[in-house]
OpenMM code with the backbone's topology and positions (N, CA, C; nanometers):
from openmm import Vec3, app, unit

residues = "UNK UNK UNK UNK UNK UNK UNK UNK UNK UNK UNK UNK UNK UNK UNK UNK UNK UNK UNK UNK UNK UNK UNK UNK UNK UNK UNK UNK UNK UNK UNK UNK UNK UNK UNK UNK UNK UNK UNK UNK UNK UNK UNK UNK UNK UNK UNK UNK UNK UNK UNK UNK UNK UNK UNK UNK UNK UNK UNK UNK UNK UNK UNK UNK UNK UNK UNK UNK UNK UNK UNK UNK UNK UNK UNK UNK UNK UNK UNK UNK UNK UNK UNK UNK UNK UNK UNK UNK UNK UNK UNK UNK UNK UNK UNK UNK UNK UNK UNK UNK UNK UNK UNK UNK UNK UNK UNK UNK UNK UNK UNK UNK UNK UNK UNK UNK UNK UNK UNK UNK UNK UNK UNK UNK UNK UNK UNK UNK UNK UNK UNK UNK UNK UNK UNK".split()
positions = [
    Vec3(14.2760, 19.3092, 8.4872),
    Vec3(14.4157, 19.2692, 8.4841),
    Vec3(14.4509, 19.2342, 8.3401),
    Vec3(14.5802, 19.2698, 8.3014),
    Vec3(14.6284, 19.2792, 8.1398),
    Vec3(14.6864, 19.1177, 8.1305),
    Vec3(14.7363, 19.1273, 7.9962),
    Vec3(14.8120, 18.9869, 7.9850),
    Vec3(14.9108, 18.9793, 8.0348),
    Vec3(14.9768, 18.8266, 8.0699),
    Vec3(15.1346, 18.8257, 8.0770),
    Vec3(15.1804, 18.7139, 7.9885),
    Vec3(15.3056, 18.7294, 7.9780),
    Vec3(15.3992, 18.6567, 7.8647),
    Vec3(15.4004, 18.5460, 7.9623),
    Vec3(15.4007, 18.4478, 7.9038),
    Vec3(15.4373, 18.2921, 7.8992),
    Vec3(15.5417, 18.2124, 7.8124),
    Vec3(15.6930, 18.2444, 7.8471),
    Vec3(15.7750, 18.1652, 7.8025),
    Vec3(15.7978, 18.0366, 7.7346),
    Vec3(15.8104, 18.0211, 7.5526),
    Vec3(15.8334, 17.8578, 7.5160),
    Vec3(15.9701, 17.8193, 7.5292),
    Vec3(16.0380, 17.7166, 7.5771),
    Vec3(16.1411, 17.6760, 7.5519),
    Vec3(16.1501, 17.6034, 7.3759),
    Vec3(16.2220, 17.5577, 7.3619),
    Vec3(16.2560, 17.5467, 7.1874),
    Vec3(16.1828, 17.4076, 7.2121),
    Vec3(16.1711, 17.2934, 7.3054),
    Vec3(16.0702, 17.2097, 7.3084),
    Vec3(15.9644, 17.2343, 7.2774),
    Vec3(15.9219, 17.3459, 7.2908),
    Vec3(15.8082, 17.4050, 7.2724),
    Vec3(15.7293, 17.3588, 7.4675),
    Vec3(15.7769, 17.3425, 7.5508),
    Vec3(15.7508, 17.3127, 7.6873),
    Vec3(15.7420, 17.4945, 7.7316),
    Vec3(15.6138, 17.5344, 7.8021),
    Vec3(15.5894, 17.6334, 7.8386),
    Vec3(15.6452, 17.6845, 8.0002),
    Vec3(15.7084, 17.7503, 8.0216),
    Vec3(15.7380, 17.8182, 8.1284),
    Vec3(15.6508, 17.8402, 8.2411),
    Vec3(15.5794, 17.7351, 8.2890),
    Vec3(15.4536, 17.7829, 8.3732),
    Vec3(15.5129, 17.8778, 8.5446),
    Vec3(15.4906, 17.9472, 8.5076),
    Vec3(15.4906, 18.0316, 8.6559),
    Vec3(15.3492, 18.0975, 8.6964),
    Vec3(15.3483, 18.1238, 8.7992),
    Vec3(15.2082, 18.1565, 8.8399),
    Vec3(15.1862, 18.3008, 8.8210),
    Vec3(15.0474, 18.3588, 8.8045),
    Vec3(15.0546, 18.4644, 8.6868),
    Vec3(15.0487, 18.5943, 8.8065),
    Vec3(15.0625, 18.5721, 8.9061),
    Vec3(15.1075, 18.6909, 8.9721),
    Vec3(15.2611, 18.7509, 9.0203),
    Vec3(15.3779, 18.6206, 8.9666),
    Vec3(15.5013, 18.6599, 8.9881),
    Vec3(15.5354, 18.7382, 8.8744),
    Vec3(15.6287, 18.8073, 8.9045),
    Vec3(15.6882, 18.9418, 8.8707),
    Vec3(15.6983, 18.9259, 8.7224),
    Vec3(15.6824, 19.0053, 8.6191),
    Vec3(15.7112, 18.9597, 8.5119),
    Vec3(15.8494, 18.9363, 8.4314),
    Vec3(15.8934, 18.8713, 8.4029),
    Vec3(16.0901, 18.9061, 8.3343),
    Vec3(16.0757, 18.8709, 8.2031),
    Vec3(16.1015, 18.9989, 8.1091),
    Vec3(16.1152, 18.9949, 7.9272),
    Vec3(16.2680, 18.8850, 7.9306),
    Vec3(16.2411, 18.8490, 7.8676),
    Vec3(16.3368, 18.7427, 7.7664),
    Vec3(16.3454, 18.7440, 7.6265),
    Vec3(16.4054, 18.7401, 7.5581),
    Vec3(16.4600, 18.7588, 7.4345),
    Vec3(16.3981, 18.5576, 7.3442),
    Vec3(16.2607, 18.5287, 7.3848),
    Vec3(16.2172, 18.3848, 7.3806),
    Vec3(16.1113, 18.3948, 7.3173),
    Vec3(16.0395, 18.2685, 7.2269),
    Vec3(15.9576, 18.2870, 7.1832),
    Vec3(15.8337, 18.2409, 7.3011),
    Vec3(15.7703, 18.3165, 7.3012),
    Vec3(15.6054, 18.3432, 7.4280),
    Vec3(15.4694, 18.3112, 7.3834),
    Vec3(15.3772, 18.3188, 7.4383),
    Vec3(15.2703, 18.3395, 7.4545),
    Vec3(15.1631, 18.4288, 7.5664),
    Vec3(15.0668, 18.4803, 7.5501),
    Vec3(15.0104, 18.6059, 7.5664),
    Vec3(14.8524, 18.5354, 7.6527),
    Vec3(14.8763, 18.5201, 7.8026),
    Vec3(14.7666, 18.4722, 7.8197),
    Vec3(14.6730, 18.6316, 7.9381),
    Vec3(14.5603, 18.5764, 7.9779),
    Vec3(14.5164, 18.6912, 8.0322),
    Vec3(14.5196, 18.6053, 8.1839),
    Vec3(14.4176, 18.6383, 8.2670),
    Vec3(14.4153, 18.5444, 8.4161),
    Vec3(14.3411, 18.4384, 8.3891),
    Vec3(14.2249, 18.4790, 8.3405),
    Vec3(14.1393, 18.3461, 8.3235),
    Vec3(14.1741, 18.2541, 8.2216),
    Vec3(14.2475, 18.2710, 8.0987),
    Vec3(14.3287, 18.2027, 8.0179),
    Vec3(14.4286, 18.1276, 8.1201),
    Vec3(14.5299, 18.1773, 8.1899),
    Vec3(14.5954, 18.1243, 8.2452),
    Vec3(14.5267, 18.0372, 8.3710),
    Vec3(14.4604, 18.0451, 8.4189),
    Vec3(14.3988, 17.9722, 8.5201),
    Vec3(14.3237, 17.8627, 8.4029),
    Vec3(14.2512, 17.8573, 8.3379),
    Vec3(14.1849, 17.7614, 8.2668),
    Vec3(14.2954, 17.6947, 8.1895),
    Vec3(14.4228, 17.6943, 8.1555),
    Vec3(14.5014, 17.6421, 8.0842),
    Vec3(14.6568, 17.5986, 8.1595),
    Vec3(14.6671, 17.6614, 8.2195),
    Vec3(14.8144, 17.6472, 8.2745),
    Vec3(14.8241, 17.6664, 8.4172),
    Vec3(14.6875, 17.6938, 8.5396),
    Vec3(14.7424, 17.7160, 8.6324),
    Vec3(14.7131, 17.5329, 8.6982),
    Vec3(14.7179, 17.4797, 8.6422),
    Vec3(14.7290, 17.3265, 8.6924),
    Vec3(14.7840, 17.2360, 8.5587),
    Vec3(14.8651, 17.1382, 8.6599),
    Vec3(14.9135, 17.0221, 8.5702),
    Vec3(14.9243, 16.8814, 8.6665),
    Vec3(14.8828, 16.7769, 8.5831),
    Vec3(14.8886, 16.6213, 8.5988),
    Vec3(15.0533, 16.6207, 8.6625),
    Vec3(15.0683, 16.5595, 8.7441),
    Vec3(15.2432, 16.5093, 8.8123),
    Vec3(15.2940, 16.3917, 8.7281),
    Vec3(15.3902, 16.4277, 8.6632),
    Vec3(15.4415, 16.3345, 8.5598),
    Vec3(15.3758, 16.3835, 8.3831),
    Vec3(15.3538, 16.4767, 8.3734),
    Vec3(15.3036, 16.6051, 8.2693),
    Vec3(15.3560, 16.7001, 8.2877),
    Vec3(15.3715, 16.8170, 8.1681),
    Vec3(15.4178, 16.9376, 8.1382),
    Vec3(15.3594, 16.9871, 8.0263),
    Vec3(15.2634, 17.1303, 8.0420),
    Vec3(15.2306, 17.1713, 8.0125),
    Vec3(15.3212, 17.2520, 7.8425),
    Vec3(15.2729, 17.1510, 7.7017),
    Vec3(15.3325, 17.2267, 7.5775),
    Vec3(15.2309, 17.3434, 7.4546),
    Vec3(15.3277, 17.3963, 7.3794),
    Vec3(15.2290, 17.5013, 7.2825),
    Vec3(15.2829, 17.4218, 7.1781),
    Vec3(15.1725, 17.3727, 7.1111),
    Vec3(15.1989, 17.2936, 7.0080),
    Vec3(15.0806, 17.3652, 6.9370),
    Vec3(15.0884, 17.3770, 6.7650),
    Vec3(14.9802, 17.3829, 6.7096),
    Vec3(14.9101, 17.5082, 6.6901),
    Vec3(14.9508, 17.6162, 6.7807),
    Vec3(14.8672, 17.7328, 6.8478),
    Vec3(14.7655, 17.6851, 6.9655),
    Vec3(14.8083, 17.5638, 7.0084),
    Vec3(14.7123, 17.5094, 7.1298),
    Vec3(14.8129, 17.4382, 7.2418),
    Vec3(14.7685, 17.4633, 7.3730),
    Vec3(14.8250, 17.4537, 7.4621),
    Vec3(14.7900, 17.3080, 7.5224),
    Vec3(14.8408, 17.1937, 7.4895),
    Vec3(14.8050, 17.0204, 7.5673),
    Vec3(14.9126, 17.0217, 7.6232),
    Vec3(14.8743, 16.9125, 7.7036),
    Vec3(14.9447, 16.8173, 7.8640),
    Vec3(14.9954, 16.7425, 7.7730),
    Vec3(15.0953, 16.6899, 7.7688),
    Vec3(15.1754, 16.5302, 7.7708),
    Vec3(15.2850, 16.5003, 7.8744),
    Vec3(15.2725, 16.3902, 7.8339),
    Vec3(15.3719, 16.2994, 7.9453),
    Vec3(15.4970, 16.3658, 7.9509),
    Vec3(15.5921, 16.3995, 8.0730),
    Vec3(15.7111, 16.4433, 8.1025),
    Vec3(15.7912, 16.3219, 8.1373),
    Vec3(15.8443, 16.2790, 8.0363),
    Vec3(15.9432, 16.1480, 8.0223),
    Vec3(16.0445, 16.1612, 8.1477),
    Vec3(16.1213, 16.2750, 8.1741),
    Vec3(16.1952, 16.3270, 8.3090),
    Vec3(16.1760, 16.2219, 8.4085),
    Vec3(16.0168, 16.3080, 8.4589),
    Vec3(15.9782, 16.2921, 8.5867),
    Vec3(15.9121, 16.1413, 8.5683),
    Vec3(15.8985, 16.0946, 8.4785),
    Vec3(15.8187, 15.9652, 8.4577),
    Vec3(15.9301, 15.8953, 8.4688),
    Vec3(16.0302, 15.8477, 8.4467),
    Vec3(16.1550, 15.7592, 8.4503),
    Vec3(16.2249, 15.7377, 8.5649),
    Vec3(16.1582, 15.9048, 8.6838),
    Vec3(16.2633, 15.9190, 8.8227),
    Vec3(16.1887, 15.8157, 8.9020),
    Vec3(16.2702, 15.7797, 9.0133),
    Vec3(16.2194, 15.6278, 9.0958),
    Vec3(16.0808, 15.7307, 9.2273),
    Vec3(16.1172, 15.8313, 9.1905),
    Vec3(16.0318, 15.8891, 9.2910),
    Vec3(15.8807, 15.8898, 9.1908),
    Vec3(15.8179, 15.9048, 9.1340),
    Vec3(15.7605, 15.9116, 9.0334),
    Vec3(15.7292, 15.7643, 9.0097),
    Vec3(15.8011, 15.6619, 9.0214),
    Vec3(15.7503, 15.5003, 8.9892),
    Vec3(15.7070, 15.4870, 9.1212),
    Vec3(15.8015, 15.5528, 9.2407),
    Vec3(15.7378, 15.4924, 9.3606),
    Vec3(15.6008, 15.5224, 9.3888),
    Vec3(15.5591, 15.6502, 9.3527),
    Vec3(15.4327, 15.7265, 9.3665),
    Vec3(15.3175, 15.6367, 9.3262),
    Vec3(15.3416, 15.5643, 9.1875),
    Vec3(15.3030, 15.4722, 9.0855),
    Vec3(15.2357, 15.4009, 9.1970),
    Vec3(15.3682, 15.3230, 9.2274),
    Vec3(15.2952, 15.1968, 9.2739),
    Vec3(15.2365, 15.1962, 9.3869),
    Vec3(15.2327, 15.2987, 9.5252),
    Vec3(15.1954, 15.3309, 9.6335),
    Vec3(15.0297, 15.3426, 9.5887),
    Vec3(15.0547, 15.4538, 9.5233),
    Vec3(14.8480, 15.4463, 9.4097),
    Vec3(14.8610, 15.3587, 9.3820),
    Vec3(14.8553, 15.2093, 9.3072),
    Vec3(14.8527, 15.1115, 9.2710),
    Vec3(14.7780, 15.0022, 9.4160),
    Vec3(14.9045, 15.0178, 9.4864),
    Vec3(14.8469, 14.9306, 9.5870),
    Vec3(14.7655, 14.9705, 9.6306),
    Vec3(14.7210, 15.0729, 9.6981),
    Vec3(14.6121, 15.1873, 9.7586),
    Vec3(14.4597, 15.1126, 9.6993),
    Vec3(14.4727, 15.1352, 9.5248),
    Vec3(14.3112, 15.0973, 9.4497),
    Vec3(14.3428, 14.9777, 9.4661),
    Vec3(14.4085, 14.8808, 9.4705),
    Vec3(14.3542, 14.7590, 9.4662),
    Vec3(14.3216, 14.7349, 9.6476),
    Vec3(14.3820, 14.7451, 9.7679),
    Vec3(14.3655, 14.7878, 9.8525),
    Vec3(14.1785, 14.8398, 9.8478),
    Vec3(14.1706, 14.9050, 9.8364),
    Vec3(14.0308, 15.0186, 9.8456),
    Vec3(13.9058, 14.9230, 9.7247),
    Vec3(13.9882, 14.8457, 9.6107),
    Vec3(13.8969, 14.7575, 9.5946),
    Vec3(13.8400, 14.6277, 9.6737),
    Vec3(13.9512, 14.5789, 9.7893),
    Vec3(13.9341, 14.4690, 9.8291),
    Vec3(13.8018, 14.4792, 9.9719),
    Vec3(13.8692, 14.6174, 9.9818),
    Vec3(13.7393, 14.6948, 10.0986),
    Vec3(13.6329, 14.7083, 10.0850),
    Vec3(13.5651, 14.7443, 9.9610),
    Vec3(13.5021, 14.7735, 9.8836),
    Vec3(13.3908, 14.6544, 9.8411),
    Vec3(13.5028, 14.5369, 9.8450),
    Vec3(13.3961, 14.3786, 9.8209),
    Vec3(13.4091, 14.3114, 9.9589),
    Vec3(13.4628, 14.3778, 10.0532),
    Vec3(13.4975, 14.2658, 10.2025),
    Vec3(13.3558, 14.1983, 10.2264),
    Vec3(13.2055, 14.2505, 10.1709),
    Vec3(13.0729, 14.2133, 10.2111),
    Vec3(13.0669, 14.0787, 10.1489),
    Vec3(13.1114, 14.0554, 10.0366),
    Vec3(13.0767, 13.9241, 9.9568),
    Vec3(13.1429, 13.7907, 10.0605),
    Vec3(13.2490, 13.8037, 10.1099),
    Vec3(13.3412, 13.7180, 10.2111),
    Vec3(13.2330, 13.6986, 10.2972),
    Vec3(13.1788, 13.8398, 10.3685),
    Vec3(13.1276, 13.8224, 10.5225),
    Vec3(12.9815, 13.7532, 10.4722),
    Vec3(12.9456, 13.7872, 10.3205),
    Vec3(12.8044, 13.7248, 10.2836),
    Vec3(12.8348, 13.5408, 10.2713),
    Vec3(12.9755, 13.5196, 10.1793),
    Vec3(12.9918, 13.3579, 10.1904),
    Vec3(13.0172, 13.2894, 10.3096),
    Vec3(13.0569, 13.3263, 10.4045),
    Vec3(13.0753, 13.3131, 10.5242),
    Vec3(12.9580, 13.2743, 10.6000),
    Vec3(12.8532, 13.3604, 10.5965),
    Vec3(12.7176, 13.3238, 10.6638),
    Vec3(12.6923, 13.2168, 10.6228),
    Vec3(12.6537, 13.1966, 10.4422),
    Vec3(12.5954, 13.1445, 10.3884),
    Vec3(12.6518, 12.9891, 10.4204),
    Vec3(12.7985, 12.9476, 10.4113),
    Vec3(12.8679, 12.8101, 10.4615),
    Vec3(12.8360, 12.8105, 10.5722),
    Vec3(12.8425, 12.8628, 10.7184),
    Vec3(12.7089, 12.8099, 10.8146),
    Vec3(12.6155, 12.7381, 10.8118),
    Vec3(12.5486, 12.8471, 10.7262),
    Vec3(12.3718, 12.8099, 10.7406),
    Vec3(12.3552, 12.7264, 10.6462),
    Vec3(12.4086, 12.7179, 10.4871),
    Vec3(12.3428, 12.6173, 10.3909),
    Vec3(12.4359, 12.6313, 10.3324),
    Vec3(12.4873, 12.4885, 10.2469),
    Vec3(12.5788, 12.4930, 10.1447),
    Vec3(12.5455, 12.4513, 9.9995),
    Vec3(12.3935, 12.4807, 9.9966),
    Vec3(12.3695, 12.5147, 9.8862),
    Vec3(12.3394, 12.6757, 9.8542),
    Vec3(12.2770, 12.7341, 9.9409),
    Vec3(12.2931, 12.8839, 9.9414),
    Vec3(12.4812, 12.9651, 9.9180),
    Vec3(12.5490, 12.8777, 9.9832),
    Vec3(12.7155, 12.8887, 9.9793),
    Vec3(12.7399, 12.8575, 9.8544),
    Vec3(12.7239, 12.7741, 9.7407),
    Vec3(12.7042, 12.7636, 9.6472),
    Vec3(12.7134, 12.8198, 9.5530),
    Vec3(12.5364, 12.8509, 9.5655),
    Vec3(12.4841, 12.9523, 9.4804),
    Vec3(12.5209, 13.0915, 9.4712),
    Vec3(12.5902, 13.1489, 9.6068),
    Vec3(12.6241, 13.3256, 9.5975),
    Vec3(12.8127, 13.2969, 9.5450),
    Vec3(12.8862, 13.1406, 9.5567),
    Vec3(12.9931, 13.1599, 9.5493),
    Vec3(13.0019, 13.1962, 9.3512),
    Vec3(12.8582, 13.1332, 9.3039),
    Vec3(12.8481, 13.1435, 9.1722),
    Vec3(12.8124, 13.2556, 9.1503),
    Vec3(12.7428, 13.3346, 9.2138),
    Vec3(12.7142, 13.4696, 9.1961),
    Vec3(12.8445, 13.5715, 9.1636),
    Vec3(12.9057, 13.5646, 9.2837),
    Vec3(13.0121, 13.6357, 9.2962),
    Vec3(13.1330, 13.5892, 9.2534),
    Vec3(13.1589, 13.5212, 9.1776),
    Vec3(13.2859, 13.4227, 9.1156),
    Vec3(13.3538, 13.5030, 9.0566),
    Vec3(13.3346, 13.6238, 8.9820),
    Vec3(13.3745, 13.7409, 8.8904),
    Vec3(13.4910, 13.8093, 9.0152),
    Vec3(13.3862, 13.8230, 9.1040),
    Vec3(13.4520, 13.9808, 9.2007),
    Vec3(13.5534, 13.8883, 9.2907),
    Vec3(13.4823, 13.7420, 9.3345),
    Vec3(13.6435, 13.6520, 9.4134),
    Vec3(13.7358, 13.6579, 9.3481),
    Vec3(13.7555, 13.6506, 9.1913),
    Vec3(13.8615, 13.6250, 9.1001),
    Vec3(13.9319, 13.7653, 9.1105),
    Vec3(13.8443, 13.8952, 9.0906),
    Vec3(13.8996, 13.9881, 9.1054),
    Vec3(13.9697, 14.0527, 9.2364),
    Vec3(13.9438, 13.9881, 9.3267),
    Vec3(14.0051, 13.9714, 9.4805),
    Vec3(14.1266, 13.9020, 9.5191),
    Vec3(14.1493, 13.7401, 9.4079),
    Vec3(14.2497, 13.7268, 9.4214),
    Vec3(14.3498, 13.7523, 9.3392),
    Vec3(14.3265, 13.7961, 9.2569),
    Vec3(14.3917, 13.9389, 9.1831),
    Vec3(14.4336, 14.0555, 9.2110),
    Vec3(14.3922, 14.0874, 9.3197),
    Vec3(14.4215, 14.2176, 9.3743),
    Vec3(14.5029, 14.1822, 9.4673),
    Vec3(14.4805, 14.0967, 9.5553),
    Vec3(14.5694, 14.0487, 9.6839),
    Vec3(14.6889, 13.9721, 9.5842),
    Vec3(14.7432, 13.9679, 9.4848),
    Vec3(14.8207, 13.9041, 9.4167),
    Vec3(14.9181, 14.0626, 9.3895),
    Vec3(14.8476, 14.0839, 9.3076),
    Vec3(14.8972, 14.2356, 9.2838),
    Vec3(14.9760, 14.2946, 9.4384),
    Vec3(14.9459, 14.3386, 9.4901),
    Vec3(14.9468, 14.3817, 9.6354),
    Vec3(15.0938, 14.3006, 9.6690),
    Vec3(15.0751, 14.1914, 9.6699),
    Vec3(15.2298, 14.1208, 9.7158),
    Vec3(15.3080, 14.1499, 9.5653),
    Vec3(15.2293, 14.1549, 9.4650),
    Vec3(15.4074, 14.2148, 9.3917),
    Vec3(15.4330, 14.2846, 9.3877),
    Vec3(15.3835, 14.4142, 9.4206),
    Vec3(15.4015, 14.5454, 9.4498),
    Vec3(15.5127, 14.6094, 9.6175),
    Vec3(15.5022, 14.4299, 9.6621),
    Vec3(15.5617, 14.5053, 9.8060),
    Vec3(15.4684, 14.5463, 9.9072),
    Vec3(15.3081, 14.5293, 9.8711),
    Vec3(15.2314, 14.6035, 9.9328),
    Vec3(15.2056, 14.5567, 10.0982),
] * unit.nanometer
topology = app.Topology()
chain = topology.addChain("A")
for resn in residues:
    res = topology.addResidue(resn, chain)
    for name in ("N", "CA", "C"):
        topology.addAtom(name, app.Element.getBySymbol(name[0]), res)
């Protein structure tokens, strides 16, 4: 399979279409990729990115657009709550471990609350997060 043209806008923001739609000449300044060029460079992009030709080299940066739209912040923070969420899951053992431990001995309760003092802090940090997020 031969090359196809890849459209720059004067941003220098590349025209990504997928390299089996039809080809259309434009009177624009382009670039000349083959399939595997285009698959290794342009057939994926980050959401909230756009693929530019800067340099004679083709980088990702941030798409200010889609980064500013509320759909795009909402996305934000839904992932946001999610990892801190998936972190709190992640340590629920240290709770069910202090838990035993105030039972049975409260010097063993103690000693693991000193252990784990890092990851509680980071727990109520996360469950903090989580309510300002709406979560």
């Amino acid at each position: 399979m031969g090359k196809k043209k890849f459209y720059i806008n004067e941003e220098g923001v590349i025209e990504v279409t997928p390299f089996f739609d039809k080809q259309i000449n434009k009177n624009e300044e382009f670039i000349e990729l083959s399939f595997e060029e285009w698959q290794e460079k342009l057939s994926t992009c980050a959401y909230g990115f756009k693929k530019v030709y800067k340099d004679g080299e083709i980088i990702e940066v941030e798409d200010e657009n889609i980064r500013n739209s509320e759909e795009y912040k909402e996305i934000q923070r839904l992932i946001e709550i999610q990892k801190c969420k998936d972190y709190l899951s992640s340590t629920d053992y240290v709770i069910s471990k202090l838990n035993e431990a105030k039972i049975e001995s409260e010097e063993e309760y103690q000693n693991l609350k000193e252990k784990y003092q890092e990851t509680l802090v980071k727990r109520a940090e996360a469950r903090k997060r989580i309510n300002e997020l709406g979560g």
